[in-house]
mmCIF entry with sequence, helices, sheets and N, C-alpha, C, O atoms, coordinates in Angstrom:
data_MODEL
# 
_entry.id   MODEL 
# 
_entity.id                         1 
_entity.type                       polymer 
_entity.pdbx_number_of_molecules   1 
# 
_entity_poly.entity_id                      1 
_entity_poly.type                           'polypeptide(L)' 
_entity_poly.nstd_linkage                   no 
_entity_poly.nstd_monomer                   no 
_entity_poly.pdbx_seq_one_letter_code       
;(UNK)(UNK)(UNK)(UNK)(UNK)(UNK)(UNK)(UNK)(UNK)(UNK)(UNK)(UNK)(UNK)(UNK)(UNK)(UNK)
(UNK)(UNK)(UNK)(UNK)(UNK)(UNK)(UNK)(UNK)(UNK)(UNK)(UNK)(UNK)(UNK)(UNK)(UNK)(UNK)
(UNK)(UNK)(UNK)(UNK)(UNK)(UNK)(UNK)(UNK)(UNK)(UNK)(UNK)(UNK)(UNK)(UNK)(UNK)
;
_entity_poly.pdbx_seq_one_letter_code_can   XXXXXXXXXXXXXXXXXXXXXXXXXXXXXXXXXXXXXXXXXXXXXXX 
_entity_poly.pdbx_strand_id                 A 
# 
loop_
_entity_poly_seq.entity_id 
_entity_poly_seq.num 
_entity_poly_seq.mon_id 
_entity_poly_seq.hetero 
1 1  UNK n 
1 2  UNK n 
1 3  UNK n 
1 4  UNK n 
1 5  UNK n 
1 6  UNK n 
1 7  UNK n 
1 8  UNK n 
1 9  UNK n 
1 10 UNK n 
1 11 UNK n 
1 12 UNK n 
1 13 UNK n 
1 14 UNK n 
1 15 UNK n 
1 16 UNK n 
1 17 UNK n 
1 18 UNK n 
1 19 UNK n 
1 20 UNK n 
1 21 UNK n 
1 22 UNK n 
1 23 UNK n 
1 24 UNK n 
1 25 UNK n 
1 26 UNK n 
1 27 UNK n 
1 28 UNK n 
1 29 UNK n 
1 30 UNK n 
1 31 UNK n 
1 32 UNK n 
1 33 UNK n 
1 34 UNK n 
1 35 UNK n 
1 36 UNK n 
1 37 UNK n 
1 38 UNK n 
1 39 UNK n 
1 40 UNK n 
1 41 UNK n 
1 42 UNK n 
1 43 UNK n 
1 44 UNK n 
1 45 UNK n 
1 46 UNK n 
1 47 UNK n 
# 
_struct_asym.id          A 
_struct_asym.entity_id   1 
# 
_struct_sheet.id               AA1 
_struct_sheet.type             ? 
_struct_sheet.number_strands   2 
_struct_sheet.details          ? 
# 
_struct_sheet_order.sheet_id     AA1 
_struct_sheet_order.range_id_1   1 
_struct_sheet_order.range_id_2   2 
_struct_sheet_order.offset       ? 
_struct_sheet_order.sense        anti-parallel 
# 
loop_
_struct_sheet_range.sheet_id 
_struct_sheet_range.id 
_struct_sheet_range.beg_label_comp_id 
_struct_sheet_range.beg_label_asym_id 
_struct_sheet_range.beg_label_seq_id 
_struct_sheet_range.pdbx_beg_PDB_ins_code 
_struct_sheet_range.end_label_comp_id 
_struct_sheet_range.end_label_asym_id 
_struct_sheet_range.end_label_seq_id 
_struct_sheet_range.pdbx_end_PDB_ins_code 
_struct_sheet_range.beg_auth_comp_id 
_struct_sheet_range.beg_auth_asym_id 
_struct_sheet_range.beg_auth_seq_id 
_struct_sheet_range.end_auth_comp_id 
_struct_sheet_range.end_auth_asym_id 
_struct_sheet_range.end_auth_seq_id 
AA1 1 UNK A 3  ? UNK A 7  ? UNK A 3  UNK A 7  
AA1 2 UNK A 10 ? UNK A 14 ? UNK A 10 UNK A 14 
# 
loop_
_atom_site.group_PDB 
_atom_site.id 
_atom_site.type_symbol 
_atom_site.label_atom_id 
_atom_site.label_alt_id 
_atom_site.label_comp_id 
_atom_site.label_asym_id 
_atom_site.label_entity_id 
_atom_site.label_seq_id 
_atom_site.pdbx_PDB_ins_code 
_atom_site.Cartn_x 
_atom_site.Cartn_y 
_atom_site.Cartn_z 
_atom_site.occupancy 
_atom_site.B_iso_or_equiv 
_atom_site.pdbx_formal_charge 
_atom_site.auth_seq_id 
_atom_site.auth_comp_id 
_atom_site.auth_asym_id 
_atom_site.auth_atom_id 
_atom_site.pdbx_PDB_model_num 
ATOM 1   N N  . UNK A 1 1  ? 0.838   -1.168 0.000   1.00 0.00 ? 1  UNK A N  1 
ATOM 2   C CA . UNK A 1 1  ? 0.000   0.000  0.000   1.00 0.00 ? 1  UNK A CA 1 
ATOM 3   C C  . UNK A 1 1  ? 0.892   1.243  0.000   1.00 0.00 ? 1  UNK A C  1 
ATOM 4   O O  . UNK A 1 1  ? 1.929   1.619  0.545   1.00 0.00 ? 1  UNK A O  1 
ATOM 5   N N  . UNK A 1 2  ? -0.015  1.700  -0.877  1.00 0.00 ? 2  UNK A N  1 
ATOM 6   C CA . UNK A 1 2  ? 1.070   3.514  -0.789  1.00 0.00 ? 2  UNK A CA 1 
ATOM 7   C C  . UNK A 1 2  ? 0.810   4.533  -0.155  1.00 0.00 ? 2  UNK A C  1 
ATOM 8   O O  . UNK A 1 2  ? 1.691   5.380  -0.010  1.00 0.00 ? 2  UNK A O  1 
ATOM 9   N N  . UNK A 1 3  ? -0.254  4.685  0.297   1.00 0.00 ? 3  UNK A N  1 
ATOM 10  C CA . UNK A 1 3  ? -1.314  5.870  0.553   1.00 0.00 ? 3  UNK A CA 1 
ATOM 11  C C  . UNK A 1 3  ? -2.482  5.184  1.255   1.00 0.00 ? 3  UNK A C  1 
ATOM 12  O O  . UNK A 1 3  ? -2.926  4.092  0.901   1.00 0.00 ? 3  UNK A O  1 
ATOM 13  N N  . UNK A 1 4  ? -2.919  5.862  2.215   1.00 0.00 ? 4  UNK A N  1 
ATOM 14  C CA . UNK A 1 4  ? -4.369  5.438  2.965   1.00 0.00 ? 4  UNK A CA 1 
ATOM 15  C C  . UNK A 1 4  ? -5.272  6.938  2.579   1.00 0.00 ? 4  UNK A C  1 
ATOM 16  O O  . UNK A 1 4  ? -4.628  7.977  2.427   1.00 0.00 ? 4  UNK A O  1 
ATOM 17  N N  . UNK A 1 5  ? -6.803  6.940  2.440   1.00 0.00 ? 5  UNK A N  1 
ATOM 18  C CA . UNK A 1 5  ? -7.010  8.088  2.255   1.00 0.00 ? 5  UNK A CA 1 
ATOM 19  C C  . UNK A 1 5  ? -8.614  7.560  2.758   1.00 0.00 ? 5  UNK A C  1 
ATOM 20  O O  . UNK A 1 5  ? -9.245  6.527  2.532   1.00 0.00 ? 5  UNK A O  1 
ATOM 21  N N  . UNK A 1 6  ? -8.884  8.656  3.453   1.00 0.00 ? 6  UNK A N  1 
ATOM 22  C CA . UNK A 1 6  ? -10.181 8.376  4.246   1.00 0.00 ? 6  UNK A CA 1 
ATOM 23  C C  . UNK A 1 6  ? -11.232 9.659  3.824   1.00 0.00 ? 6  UNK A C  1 
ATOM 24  O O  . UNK A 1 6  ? -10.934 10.841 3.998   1.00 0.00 ? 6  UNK A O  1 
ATOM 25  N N  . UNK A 1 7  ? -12.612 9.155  3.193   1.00 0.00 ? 7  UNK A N  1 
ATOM 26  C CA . UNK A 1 7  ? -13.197 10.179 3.594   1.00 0.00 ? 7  UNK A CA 1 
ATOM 27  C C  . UNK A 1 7  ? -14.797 9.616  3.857   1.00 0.00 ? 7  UNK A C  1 
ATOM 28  O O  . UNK A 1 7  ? -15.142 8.543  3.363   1.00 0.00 ? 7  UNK A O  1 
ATOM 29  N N  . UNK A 1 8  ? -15.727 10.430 4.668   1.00 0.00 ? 8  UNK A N  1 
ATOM 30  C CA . UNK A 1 8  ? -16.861 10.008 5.620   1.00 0.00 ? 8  UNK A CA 1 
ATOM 31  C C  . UNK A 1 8  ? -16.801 8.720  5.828   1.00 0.00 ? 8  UNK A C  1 
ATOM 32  O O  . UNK A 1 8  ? -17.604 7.851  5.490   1.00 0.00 ? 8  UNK A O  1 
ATOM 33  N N  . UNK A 1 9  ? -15.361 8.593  6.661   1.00 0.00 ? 9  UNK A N  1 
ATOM 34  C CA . UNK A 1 9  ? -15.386 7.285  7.616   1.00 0.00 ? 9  UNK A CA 1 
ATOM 35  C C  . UNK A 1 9  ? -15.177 5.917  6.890   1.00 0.00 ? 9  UNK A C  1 
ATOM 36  O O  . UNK A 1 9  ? -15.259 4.776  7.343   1.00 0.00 ? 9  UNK A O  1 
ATOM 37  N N  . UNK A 1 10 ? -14.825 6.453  5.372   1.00 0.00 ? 10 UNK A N  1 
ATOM 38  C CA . UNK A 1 10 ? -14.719 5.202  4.587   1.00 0.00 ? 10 UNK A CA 1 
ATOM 39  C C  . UNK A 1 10 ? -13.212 4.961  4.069   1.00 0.00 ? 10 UNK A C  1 
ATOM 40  O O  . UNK A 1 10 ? -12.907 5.813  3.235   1.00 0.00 ? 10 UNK A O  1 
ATOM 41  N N  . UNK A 1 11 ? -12.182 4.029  4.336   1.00 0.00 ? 11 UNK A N  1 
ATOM 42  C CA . UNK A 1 11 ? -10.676 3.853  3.758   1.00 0.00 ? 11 UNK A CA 1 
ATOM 43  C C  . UNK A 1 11 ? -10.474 3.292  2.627   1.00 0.00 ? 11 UNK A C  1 
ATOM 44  O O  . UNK A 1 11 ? -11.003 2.273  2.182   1.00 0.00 ? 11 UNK A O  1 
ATOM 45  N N  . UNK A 1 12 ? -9.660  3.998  2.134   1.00 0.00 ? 12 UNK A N  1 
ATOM 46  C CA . UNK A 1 12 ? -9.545  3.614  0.706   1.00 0.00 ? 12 UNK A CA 1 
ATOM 47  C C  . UNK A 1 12 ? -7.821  3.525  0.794   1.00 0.00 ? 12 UNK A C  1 
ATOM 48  O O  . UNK A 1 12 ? -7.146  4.494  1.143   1.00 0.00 ? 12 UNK A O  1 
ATOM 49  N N  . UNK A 1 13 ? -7.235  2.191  0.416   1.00 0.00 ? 13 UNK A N  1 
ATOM 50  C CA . UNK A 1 13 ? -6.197  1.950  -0.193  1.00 0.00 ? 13 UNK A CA 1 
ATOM 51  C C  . UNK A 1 13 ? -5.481  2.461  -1.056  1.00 0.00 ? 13 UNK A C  1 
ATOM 52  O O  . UNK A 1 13 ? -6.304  2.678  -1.946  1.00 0.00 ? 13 UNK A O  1 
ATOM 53  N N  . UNK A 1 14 ? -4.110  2.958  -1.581  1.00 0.00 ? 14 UNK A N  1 
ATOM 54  C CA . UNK A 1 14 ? -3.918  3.542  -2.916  1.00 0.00 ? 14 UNK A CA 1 
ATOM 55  C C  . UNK A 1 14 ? -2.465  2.449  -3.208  1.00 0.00 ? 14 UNK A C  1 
ATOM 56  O O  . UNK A 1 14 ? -1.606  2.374  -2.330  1.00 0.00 ? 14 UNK A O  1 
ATOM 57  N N  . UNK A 1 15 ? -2.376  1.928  -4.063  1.00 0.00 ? 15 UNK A N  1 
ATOM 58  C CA . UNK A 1 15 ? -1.047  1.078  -4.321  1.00 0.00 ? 15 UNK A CA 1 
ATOM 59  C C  . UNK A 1 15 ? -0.941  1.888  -5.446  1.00 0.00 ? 15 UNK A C  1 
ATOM 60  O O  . UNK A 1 15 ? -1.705  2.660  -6.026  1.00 0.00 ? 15 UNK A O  1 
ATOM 61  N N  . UNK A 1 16 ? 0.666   1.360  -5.666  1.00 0.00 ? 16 UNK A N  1 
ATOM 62  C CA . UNK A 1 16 ? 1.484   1.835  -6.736  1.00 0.00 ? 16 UNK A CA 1 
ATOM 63  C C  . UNK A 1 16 ? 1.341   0.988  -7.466  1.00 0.00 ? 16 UNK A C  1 
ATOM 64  O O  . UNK A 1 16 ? 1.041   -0.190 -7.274  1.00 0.00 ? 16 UNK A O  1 
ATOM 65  N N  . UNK A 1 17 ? 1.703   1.957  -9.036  1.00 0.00 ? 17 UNK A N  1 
ATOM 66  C CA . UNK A 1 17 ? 1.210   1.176  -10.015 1.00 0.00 ? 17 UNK A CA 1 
ATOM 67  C C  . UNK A 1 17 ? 3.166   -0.219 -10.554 1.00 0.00 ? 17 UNK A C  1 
ATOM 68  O O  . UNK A 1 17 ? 3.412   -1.273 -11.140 1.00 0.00 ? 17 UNK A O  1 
ATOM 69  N N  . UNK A 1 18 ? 3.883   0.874  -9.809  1.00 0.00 ? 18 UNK A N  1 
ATOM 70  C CA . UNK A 1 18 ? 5.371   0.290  -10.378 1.00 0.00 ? 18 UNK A CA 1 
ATOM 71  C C  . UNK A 1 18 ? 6.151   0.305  -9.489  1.00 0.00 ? 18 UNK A C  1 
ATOM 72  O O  . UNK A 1 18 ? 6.000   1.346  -8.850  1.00 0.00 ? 18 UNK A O  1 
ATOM 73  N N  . UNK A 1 19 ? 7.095   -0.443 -9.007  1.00 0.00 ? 19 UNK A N  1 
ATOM 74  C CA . UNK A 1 19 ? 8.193   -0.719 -8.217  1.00 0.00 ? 19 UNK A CA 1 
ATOM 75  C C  . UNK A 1 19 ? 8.796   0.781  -8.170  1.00 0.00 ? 19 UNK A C  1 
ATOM 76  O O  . UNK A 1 19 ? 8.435   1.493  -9.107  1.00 0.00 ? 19 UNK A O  1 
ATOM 77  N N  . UNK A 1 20 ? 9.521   1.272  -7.373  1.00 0.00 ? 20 UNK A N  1 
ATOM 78  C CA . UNK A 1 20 ? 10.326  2.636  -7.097  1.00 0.00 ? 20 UNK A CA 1 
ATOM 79  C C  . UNK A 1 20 ? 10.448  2.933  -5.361  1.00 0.00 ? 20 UNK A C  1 
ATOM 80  O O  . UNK A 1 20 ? 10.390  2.122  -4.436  1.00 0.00 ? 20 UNK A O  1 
ATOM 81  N N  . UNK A 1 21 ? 10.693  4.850  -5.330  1.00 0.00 ? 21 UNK A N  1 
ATOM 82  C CA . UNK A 1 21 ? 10.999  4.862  -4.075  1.00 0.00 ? 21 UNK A CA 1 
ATOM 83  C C  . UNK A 1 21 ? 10.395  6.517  -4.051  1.00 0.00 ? 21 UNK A C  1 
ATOM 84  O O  . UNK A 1 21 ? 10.639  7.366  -4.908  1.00 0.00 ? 21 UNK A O  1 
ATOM 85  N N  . UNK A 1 22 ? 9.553   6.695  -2.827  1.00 0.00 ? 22 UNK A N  1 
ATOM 86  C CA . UNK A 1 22 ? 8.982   7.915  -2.891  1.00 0.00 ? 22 UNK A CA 1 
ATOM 87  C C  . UNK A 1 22 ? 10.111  8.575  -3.377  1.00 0.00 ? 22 UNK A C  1 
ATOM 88  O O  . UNK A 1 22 ? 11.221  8.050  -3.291  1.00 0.00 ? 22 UNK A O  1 
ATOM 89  N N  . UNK A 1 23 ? 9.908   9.871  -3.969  1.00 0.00 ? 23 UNK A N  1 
ATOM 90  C CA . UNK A 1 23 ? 10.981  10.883 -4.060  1.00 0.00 ? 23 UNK A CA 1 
ATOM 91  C C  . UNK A 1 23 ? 10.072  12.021 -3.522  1.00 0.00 ? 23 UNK A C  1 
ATOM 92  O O  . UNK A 1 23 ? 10.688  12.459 -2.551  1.00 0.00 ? 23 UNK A O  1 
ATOM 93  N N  . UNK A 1 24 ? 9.431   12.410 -3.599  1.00 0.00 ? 24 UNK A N  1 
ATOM 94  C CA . UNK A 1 24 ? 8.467   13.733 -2.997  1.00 0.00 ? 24 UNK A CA 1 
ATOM 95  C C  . UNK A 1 24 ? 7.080   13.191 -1.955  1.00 0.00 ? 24 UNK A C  1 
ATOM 96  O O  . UNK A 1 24 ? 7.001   11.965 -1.882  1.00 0.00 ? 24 UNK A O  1 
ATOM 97  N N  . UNK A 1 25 ? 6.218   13.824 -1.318  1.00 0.00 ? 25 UNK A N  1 
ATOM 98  C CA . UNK A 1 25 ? 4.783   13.638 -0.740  1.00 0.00 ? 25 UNK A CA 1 
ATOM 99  C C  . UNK A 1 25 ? 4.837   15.049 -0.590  1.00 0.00 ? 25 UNK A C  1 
ATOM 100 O O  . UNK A 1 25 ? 5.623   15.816 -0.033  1.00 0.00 ? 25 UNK A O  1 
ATOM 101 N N  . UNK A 1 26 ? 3.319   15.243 -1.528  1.00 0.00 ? 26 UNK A N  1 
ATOM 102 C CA . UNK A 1 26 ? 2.589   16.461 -2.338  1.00 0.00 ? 26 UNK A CA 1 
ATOM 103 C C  . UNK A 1 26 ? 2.284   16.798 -1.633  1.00 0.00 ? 26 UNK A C  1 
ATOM 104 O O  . UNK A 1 26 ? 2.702   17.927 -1.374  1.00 0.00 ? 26 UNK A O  1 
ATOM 105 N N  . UNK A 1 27 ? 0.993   15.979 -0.380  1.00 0.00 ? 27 UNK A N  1 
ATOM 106 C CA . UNK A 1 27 ? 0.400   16.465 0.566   1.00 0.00 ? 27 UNK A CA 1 
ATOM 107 C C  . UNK A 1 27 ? 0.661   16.244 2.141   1.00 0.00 ? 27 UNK A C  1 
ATOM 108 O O  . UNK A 1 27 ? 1.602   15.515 2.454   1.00 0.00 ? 27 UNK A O  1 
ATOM 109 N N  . UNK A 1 28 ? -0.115  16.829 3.134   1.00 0.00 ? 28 UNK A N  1 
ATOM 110 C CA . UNK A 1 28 ? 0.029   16.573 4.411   1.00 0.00 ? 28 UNK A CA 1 
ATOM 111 C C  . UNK A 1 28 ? -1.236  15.992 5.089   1.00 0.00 ? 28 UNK A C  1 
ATOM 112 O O  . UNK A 1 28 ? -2.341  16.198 4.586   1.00 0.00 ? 28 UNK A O  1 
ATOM 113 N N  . UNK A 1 29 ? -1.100  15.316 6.149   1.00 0.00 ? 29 UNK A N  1 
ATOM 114 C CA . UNK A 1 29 ? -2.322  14.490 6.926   1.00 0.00 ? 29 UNK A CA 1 
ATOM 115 C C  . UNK A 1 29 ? -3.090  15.543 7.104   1.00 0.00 ? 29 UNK A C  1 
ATOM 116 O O  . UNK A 1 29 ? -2.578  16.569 7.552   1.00 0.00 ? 29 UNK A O  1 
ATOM 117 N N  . UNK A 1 30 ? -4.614  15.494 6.758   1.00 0.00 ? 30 UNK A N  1 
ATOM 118 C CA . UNK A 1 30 ? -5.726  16.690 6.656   1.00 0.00 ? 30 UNK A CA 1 
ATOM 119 C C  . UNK A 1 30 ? -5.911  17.532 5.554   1.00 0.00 ? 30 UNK A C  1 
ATOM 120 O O  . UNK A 1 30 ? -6.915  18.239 5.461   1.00 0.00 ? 30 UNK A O  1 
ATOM 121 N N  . UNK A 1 31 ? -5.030  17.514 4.718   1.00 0.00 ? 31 UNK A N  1 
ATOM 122 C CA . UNK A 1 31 ? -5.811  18.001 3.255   1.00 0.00 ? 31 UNK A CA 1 
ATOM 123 C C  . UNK A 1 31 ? -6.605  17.199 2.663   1.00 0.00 ? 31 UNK A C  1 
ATOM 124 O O  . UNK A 1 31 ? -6.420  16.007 2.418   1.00 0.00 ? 31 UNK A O  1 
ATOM 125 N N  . UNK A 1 32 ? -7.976  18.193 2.302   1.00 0.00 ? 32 UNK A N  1 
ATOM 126 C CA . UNK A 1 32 ? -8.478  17.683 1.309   1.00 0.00 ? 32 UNK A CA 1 
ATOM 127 C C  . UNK A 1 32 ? -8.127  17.821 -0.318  1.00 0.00 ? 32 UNK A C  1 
ATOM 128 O O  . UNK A 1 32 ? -7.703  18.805 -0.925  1.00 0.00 ? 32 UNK A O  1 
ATOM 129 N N  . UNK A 1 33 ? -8.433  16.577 -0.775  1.00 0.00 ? 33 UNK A N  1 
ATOM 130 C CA . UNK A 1 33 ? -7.755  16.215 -2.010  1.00 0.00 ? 33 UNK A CA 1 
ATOM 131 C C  . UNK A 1 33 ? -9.274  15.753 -2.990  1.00 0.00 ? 33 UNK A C  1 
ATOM 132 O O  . UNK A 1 33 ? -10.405 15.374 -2.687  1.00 0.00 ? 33 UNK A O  1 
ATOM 133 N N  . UNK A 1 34 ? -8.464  16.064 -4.418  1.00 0.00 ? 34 UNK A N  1 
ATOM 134 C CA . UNK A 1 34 ? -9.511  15.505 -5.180  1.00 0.00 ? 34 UNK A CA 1 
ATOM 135 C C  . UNK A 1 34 ? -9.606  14.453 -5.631  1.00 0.00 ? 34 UNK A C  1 
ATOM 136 O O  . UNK A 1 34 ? -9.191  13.700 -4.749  1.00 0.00 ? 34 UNK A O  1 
ATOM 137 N N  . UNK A 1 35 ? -9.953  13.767 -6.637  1.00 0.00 ? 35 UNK A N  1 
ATOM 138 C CA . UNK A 1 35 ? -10.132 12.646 -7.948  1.00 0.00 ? 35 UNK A CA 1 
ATOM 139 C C  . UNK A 1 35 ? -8.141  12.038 -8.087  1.00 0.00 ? 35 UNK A C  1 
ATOM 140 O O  . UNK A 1 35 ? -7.260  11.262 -7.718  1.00 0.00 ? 35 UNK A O  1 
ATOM 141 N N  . UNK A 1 36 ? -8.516  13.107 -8.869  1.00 0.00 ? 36 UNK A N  1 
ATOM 142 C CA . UNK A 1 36 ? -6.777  13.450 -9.898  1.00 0.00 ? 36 UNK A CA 1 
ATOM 143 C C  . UNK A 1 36 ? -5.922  14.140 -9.280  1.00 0.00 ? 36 UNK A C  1 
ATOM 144 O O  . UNK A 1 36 ? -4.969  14.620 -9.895  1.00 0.00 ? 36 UNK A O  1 
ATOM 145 N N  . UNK A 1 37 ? -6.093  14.335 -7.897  1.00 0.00 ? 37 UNK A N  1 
ATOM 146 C CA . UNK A 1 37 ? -4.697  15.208 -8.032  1.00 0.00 ? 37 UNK A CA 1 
ATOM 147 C C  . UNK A 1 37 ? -3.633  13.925 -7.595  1.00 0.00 ? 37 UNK A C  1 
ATOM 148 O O  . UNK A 1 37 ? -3.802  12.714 -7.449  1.00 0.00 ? 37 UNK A O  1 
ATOM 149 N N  . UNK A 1 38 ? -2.243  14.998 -7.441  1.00 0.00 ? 38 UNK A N  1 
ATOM 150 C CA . UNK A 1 38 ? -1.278  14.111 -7.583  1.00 0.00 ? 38 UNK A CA 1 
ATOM 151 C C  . UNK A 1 38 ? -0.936  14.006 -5.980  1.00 0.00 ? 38 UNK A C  1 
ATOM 152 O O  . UNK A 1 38 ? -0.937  15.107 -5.431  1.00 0.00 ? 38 UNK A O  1 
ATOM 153 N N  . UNK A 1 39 ? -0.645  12.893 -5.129  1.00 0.00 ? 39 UNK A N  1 
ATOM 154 C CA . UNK A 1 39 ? 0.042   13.031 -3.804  1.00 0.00 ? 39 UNK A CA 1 
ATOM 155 C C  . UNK A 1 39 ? 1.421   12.663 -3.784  1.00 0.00 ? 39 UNK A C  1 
ATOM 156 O O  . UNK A 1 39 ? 2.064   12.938 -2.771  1.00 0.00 ? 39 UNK A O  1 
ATOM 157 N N  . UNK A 1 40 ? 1.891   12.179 -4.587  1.00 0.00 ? 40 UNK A N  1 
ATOM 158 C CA . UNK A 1 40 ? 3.153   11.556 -4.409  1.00 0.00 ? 40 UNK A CA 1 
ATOM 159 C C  . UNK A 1 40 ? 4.082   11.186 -5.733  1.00 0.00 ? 40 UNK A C  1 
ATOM 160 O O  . UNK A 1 40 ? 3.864   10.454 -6.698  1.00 0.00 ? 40 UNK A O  1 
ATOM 161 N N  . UNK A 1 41 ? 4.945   11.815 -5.444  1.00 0.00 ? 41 UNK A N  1 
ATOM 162 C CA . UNK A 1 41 ? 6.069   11.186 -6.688  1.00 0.00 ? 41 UNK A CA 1 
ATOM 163 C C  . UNK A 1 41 ? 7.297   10.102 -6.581  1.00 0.00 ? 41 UNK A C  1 
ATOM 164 O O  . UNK A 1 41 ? 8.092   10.074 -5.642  1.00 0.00 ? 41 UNK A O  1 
ATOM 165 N N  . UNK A 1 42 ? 7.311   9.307  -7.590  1.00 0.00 ? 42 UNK A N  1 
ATOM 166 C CA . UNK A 1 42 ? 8.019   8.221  -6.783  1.00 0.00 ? 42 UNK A CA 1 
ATOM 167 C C  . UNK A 1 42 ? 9.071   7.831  -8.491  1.00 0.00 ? 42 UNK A C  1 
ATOM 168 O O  . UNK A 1 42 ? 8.621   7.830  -9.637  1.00 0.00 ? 42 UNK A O  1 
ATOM 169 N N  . UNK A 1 43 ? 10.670  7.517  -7.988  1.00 0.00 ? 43 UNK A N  1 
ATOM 170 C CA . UNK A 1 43 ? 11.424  7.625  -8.528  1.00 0.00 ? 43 UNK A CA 1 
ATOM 171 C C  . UNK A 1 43 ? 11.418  5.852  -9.014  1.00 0.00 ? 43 UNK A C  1 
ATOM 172 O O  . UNK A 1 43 ? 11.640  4.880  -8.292  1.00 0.00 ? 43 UNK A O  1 
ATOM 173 N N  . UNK A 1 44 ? 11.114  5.886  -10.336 1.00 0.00 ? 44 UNK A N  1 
ATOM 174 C CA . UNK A 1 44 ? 10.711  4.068  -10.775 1.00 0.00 ? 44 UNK A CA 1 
ATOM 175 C C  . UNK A 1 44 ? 12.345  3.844  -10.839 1.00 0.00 ? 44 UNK A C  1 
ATOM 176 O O  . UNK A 1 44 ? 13.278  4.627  -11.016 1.00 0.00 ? 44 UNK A O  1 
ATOM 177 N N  . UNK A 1 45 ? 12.271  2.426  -10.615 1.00 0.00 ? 45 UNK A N  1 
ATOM 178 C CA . UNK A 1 45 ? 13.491  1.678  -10.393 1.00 0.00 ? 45 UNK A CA 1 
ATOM 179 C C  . UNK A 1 45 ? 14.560  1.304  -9.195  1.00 0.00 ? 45 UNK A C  1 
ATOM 180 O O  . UNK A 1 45 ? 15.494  0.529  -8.985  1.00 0.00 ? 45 UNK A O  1 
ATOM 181 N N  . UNK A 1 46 ? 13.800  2.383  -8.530  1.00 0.00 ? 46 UNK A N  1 
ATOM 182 C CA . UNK A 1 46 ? 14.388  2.481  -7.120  1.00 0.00 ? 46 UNK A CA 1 
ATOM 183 C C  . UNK A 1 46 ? 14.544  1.973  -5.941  1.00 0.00 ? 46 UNK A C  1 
ATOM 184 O O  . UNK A 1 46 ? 15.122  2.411  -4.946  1.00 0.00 ? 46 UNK A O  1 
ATOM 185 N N  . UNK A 1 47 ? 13.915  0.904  -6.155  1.00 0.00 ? 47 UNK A N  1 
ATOM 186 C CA . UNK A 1 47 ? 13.351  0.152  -5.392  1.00 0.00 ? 47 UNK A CA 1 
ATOM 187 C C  . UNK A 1 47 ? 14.385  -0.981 -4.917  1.00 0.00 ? 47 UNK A C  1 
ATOM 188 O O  . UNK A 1 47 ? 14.022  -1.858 -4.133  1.00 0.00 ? 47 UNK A O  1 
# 
């Protein structure tokens, strides 16, 4: 799992789609977020 993301009490999982290693996190615990946006960038191969 990459990401946990909760909203009205419901958890939602986020996995990565490819092996790597975070390189950035977009957001912080308590933003709200949309659909599409981006939370995380992750450097493929890195792993």
């Amino acid at each position: 799992m990459l990401v946990s993301t909760e909203a009205m009490k419901v958890e939602t999982a986020i996995h990565a789609e490819e092996n790597g290693t975070i390189a950035e996190v977009l957001v912080k615990a308590g933003d709200q977020i949309d659909a599409k946006d981006l939370l995380v960038t992750i450097a493929a191969g890195s792993a």
